[in-house]
C-alpha positions as CSV (number, residue, x, y, z in Angstrom):
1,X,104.0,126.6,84.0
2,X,104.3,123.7,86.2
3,X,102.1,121.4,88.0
4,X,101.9,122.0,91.4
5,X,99.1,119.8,93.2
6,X,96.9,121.7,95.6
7,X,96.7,120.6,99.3
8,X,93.5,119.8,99.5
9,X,90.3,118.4,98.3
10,X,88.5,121.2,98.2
11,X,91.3,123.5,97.0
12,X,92.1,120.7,94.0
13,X,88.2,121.2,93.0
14,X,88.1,124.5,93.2
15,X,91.5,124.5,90.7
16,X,89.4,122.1,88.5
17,X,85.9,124.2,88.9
18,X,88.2,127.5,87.8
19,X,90.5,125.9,84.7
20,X,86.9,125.0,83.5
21,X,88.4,121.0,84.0
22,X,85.9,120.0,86.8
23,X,84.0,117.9,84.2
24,X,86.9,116.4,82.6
25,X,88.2,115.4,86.0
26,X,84.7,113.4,86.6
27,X,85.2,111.6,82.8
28,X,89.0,110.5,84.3
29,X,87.6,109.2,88.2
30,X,84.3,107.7,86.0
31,X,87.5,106.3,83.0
32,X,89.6,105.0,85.4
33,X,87.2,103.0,88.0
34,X,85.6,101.2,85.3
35,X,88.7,100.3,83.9
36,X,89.4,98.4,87.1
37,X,85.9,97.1,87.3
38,X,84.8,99.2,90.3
39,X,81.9,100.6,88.1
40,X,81.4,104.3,89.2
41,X,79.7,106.3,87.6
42,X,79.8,109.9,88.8
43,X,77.1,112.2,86.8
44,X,78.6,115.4,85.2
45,X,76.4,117.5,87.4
46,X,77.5,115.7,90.8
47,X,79.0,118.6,93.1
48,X,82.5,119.3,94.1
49,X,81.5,118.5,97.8
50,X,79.2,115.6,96.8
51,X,81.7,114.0,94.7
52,X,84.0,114.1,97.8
53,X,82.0,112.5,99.7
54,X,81.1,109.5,97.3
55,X,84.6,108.6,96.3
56,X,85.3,108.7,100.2
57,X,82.6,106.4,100.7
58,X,83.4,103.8,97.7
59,X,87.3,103.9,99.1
60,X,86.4,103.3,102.7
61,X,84.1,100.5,101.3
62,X,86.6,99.0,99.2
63,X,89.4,98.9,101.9
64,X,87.0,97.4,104.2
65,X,85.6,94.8,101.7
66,X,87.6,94.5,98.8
67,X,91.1,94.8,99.6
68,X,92.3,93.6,96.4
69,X,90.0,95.3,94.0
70,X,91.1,98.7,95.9
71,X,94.9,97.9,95.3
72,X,94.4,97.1,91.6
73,X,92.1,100.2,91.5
74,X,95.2,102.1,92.9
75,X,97.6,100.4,90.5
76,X,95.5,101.3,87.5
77,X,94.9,105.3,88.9
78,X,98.7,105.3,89.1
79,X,98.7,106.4,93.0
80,X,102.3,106.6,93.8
81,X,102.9,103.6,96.5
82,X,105.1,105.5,98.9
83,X,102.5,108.0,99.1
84,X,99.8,105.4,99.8
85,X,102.4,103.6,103.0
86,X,103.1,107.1,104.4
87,X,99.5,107.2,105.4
88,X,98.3,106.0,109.4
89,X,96.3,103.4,108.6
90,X,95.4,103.1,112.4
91,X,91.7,105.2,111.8
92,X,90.2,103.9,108.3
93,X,87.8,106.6,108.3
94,X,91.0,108.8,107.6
95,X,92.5,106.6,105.9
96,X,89.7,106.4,103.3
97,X,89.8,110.5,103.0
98,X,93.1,110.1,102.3
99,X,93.4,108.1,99.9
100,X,90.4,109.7,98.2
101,X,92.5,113.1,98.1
102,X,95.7,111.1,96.7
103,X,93.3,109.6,94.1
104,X,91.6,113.4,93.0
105,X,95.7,114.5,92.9
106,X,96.5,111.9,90.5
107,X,93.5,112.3,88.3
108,X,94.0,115.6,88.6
109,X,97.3,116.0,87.2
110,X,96.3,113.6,84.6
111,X,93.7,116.0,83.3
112,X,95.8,119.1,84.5
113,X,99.2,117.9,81.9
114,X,96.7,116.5,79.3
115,X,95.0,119.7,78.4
116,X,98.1,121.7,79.2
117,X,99.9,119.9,76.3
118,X,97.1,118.9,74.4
């Protein structure tokens, strides 16, 4: 079985929500924004939609405010960069929603391959 990311938010936490991963996917967004100081700190019982919304919010925060702190944040989640300048950054509402999904697919196929071939 492969990985093959889902294409969309709400389809990549319903994958999560049915795998029984959701949680673990939380622990890896809450792991890896601390790890680039952008304390976050999602509570296991947040909802799938609520979740959605924050992390959109913190990433449209962070590219409006703190443009370097979002492009280590990116560097440390592993976003692949030619995903990240295929994006329209003309509308940073978008934008921000985004780069939240790109995030959740990376985090997501951390947790995904780790408890695959755990």
């Amino acid at each position: 079985m492969n990985f093959i990311a889902p294409k969309s938010t709400e389809l990549l936490l319903q994958e999560a929500a049915q795998e029984s991963l959701y949680l673990n996917l939380i622990e890896q967004i809450n792991k890896d924004f601390n790890l680039a100081n952008e304390g976050i700190d999602f509570p296991k019982s947040v909802s799938p939609e609520e979740l959605k919304i924050q992390l959109h919010e913190k990433i449209y925060r962070m590219i409006q405010y703190k443009f370097a702190e979002y492009l280590n944040l990116l560097y440390i989640i592993d976003v692949p960069e030619e995903q990240i300048k295929a994006l329209d950054g003309s509308d940073l509402v978008v934008l921000a929603e985004q780069v939240a999904f790109l995030i959740l697919k990376r985090e997501w196929q951390k947790v995904w391959f780790r408890n695959k071939y755990r």
